[in-house]
N, CA, C and O atoms as a printed pandas DataFrame, in Angstrom:
     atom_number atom_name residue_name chain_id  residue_number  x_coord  y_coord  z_coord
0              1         N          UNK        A               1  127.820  134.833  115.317
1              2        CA          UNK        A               1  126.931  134.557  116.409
2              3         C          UNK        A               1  127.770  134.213  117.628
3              4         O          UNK        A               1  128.570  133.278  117.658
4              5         N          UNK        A               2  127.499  135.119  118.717
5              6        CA          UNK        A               2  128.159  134.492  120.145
6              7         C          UNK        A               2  127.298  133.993  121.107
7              8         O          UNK        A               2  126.313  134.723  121.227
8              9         N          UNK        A               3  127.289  132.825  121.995
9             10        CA          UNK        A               3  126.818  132.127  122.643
10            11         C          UNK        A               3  127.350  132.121  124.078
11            12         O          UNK        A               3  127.963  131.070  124.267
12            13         N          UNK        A               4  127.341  132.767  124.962
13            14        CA          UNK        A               4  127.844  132.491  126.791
14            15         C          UNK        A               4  126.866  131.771  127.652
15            16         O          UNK        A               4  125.669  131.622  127.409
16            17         N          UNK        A               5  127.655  131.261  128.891
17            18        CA          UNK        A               5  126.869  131.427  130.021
18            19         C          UNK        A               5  127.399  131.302  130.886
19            20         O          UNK        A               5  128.586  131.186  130.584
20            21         N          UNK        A               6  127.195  131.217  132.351
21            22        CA          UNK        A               6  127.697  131.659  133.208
22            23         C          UNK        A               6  127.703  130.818  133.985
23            24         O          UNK        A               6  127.141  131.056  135.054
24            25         N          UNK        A               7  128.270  129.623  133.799
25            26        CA          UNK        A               7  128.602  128.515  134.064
26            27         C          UNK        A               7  129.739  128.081  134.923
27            28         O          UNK        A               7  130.511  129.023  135.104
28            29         N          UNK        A               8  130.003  127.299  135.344
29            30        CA          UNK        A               8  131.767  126.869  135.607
30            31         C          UNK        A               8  133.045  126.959  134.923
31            32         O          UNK        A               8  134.201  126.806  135.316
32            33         N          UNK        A               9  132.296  127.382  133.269
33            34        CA          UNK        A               9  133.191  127.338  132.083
34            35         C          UNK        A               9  134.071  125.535  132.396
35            36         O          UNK        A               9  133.408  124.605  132.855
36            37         N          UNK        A              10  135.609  125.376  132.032
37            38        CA          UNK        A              10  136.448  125.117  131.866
38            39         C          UNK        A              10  137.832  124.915  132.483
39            40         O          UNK        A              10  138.069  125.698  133.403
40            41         N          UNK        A              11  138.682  124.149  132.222
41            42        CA          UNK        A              11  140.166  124.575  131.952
42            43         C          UNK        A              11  140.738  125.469  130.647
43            44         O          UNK        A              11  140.137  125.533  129.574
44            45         N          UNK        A              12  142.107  126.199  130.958
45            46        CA          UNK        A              12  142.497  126.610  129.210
46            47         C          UNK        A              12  143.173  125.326  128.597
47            48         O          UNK        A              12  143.716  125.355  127.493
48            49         N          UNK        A              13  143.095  124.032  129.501
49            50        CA          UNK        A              13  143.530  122.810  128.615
50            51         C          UNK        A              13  142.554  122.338  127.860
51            52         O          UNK        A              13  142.885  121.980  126.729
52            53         N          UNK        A              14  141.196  122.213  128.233
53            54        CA          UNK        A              14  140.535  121.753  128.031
54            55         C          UNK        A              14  139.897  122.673  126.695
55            56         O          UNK        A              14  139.624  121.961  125.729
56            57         N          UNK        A              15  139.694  123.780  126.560
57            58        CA          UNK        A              15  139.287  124.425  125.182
58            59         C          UNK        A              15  139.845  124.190  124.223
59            60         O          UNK        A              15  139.313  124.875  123.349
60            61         N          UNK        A              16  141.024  123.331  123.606
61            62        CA          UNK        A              16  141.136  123.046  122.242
62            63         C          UNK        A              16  140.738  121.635  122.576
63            64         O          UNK        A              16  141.422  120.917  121.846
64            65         N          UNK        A              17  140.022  120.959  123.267
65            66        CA          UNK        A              17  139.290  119.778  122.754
66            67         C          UNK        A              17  138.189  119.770  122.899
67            68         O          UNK        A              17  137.647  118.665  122.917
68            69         N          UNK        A              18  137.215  121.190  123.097
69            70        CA          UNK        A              18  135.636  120.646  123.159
70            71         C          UNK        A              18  135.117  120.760  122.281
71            72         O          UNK        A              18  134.013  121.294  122.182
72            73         N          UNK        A              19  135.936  120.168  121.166
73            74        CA          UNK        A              19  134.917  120.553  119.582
74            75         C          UNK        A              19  135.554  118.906  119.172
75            76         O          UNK        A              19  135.303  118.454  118.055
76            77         N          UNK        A              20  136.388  118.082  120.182
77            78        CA          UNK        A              20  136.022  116.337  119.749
78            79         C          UNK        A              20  134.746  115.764  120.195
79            80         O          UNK        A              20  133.861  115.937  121.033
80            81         N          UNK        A              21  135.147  114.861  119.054
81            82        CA          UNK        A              21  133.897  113.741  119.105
82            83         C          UNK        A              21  133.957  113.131  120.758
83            84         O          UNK        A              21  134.926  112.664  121.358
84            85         N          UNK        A              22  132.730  113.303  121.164
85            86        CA          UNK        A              22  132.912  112.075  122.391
86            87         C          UNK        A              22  133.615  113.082  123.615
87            88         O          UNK        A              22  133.670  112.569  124.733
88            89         N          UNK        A              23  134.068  114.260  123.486
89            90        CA          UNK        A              23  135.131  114.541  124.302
90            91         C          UNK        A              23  133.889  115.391  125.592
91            92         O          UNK        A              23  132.991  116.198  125.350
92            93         N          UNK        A              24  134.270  114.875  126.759
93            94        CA          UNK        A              24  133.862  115.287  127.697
94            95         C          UNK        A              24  134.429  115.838  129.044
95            96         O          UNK        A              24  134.572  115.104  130.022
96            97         N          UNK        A              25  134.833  117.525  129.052
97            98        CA          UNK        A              25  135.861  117.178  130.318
98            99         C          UNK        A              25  135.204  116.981  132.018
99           100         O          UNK        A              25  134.041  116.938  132.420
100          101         N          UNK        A              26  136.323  116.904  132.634
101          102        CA          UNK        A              26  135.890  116.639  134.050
102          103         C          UNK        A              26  134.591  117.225  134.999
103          104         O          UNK        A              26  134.060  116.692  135.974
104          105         N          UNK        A              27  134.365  118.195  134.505
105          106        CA          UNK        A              27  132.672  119.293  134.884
106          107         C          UNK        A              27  131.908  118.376  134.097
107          108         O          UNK        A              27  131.066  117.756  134.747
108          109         N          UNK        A              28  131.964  118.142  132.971
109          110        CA          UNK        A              28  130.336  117.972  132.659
110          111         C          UNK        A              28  130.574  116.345  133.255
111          112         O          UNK        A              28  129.550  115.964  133.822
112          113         N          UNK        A              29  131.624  115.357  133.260
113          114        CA          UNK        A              29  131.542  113.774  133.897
114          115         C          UNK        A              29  130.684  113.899  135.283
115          116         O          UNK        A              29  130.017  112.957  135.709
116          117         N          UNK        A              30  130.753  114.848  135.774
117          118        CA          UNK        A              30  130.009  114.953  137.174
118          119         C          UNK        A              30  128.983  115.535  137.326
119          120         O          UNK        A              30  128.562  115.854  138.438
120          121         N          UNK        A              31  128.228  115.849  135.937
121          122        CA          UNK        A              31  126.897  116.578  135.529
122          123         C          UNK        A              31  125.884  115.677  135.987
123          124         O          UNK        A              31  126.102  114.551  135.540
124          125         N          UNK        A              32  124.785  115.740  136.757
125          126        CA          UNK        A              32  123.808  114.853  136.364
126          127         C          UNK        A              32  122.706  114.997  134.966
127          128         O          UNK        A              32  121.828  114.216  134.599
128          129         N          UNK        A              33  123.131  116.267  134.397
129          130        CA          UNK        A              33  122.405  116.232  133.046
130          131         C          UNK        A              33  123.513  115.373  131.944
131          132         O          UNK        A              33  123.635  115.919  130.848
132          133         N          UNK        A              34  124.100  114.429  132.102
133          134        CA          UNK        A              34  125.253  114.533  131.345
134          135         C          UNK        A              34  124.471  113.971  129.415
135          136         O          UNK        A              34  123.492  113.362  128.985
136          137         N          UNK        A              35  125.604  114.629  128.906
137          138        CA          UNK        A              35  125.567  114.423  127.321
138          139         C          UNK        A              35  126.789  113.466  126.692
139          140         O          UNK        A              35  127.820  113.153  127.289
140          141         N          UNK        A              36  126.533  113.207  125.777
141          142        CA          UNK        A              36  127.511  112.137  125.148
142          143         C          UNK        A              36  128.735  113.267  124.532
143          144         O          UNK        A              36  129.723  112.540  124.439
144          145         N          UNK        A              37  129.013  114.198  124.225
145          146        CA          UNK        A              37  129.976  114.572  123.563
146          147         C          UNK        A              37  130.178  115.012  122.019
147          148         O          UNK        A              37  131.204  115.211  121.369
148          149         N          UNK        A              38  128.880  115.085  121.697
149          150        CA          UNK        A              38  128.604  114.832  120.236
150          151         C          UNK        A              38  128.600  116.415  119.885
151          152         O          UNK        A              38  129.308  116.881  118.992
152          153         N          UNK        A              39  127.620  117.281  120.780
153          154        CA          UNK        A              39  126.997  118.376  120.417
154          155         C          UNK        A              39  127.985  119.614  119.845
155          156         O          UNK        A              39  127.629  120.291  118.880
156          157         N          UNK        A              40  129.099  119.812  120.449
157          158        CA          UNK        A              40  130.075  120.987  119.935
158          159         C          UNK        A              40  130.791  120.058  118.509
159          160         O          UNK        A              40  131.176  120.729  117.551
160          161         N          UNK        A              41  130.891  118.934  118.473
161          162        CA          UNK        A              41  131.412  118.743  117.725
162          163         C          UNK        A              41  130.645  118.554  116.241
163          164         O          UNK        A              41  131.093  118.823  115.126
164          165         N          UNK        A              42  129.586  118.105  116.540
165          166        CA          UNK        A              42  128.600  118.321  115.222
166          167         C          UNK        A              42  128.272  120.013  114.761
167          168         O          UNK        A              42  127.941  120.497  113.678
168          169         N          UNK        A              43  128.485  120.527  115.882
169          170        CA          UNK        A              43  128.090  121.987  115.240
170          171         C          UNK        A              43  129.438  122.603  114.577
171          172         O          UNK        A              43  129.268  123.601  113.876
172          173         N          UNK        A              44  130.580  122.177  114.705
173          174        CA          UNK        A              44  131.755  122.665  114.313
174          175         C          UNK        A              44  131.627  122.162  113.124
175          176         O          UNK        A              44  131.545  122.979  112.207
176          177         N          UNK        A              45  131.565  120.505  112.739
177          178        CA          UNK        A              45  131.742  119.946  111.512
178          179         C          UNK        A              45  130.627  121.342  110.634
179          180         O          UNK        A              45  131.045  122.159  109.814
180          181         N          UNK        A              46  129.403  121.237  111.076
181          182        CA          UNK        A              46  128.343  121.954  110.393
182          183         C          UNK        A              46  128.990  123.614  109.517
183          184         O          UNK        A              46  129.049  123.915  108.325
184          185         N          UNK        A              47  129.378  124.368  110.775
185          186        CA          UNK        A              47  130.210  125.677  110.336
186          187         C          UNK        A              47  131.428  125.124  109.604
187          188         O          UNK        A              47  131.432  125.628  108.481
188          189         N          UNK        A              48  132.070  124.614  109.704
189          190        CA          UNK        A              48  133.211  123.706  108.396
190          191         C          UNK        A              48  132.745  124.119  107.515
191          192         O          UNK        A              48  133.058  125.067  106.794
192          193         N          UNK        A              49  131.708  123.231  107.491
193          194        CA          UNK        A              49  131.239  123.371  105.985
194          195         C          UNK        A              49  130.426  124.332  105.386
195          196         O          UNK        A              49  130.052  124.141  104.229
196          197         N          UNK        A              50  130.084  125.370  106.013
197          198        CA          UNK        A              50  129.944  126.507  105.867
198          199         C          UNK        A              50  130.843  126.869  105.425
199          200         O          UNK        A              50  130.436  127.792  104.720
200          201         N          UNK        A              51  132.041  126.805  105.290
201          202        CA          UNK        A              51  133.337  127.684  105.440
202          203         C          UNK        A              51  133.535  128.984  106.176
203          204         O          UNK        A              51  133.878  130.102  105.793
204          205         N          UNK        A              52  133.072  128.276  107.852
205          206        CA          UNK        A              52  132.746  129.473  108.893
206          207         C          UNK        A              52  134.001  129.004  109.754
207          208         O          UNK        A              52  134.771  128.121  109.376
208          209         N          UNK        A              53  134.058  129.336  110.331
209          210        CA          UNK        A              53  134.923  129.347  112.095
210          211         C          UNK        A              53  134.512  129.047  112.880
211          212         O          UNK        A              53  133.470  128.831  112.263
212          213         N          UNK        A              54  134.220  128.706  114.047
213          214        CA          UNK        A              54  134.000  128.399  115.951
214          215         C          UNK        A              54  134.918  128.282  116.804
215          216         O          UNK        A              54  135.535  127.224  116.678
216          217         N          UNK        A              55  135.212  128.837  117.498
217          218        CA          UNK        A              55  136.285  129.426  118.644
218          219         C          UNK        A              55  135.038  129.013  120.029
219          220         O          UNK        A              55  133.818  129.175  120.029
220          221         N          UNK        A              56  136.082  128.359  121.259
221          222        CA          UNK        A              56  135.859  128.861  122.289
222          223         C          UNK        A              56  136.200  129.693  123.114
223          224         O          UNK        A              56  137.300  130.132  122.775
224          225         N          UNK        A              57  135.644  130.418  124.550
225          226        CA          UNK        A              57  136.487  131.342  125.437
226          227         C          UNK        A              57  136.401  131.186  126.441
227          228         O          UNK        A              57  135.360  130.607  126.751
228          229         N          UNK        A              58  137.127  131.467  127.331
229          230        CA          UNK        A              58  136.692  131.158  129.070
230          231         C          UNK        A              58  135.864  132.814  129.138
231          232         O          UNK        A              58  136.065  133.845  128.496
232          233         N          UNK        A              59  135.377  132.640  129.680
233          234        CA          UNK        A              59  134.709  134.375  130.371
234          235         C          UNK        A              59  134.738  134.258  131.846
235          236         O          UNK        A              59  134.367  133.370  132.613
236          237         N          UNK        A              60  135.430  135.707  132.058
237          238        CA          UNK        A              60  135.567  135.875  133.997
238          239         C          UNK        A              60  134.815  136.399  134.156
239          240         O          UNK        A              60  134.398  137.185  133.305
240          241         N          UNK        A              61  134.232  136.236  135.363
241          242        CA          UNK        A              61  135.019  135.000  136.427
242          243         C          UNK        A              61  135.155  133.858  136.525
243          244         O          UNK        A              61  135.751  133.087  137.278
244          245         N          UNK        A              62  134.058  133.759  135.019
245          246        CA          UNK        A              62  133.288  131.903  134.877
246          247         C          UNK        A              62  132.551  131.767  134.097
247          248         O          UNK        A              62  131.571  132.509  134.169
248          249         N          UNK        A              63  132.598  130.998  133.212
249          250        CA          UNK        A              63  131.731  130.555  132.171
250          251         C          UNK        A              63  132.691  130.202  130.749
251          252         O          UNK        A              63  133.897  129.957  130.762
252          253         N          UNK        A              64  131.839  130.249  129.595
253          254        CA          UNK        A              64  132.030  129.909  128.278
254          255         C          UNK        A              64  131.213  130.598  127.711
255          256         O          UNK        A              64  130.069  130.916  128.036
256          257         N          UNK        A              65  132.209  130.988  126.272
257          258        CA          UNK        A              65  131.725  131.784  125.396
258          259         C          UNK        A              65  131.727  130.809  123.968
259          260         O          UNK        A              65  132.517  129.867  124.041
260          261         N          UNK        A              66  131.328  130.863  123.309
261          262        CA          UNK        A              66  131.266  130.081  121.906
262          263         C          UNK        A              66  130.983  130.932  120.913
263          264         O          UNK        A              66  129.915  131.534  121.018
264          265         N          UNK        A              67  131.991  131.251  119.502
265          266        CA          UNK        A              67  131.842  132.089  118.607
266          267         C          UNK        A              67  131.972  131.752  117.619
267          268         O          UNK        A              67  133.134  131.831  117.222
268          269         N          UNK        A              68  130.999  131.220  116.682
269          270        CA          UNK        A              68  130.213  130.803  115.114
270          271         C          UNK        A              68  130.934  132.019  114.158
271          272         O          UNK        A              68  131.177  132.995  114.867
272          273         N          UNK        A              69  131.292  132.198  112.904
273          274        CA          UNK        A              69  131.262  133.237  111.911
274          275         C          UNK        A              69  130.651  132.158  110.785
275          276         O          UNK        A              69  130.998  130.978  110.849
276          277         N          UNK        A              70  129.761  132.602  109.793
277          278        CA          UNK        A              70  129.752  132.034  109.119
278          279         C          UNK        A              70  129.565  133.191  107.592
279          280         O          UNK        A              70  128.683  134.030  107.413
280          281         N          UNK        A              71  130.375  132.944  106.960
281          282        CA          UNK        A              71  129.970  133.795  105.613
282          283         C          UNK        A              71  128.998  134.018  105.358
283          284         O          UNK        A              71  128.214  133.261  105.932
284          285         N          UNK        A              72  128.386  134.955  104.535
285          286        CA          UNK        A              72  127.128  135.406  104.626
286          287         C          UNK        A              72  127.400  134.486  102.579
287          288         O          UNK        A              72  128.471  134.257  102.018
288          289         N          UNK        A              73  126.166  134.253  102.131
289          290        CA          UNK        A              73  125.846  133.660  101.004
290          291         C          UNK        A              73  125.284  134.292  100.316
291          292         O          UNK        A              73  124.438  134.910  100.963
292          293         N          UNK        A              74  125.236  134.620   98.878
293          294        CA          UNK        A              74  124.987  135.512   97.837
294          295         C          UNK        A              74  125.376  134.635   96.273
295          296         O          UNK        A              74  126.336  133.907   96.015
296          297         N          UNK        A              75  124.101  135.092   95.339
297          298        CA          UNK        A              75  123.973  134.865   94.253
298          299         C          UNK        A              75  125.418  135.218   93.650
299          300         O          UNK        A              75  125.299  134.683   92.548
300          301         N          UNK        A              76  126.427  135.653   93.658
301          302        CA          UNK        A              76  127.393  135.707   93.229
302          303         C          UNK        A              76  128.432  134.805   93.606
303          304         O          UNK        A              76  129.557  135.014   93.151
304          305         N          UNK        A              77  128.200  133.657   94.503
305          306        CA          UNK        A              77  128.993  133.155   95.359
306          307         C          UNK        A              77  128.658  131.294   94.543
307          308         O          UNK        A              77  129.305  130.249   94.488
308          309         N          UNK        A              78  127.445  131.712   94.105
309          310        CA          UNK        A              78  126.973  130.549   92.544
310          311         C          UNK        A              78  127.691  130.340   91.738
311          312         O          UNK        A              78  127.969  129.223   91.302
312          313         N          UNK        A              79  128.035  131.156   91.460
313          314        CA          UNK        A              79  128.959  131.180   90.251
314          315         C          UNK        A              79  130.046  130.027   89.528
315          316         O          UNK        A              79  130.686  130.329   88.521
């Protein structure tokens, strides 16, 4: 599953930490919608345990991309 928008995106410093707890960088501190920091990081723990993946991306000219894999599940996988 991929997720964009066309946003301000980021720094490339800032994409290996928006999957911490709490972690908020300098764009969203000046959000007036602001969020606590929780949300990328609960969805990462979630695909974990899937035994999926989540990657972020910058997209040009601007924005963020977010990319989920998660194994697909099958009666053989019971076993």
């Amino acid at each position: 599953m991929c997720v964009a928008d066309d946003g301000p995106g980021t720094t490339a410093s800032n994409l290996e930490r928006l999957f911490d707890v709490f972690y908020r960088d300098d764009m969203a501190r000046s959000n007036p919608h602001k969020g606590s920091g929780l949300g990328l990081a609960i969805v990462k723990k979630m695909v974990q345990q899937m035994k999926g993946s989540i990657n972020a991306a910058q997209v040009e000219p601007h924005g963020l991309q977010i990319v989920m894999r998660i194994p697909r599940y099958t009666k053989a996988d019971n076993h």
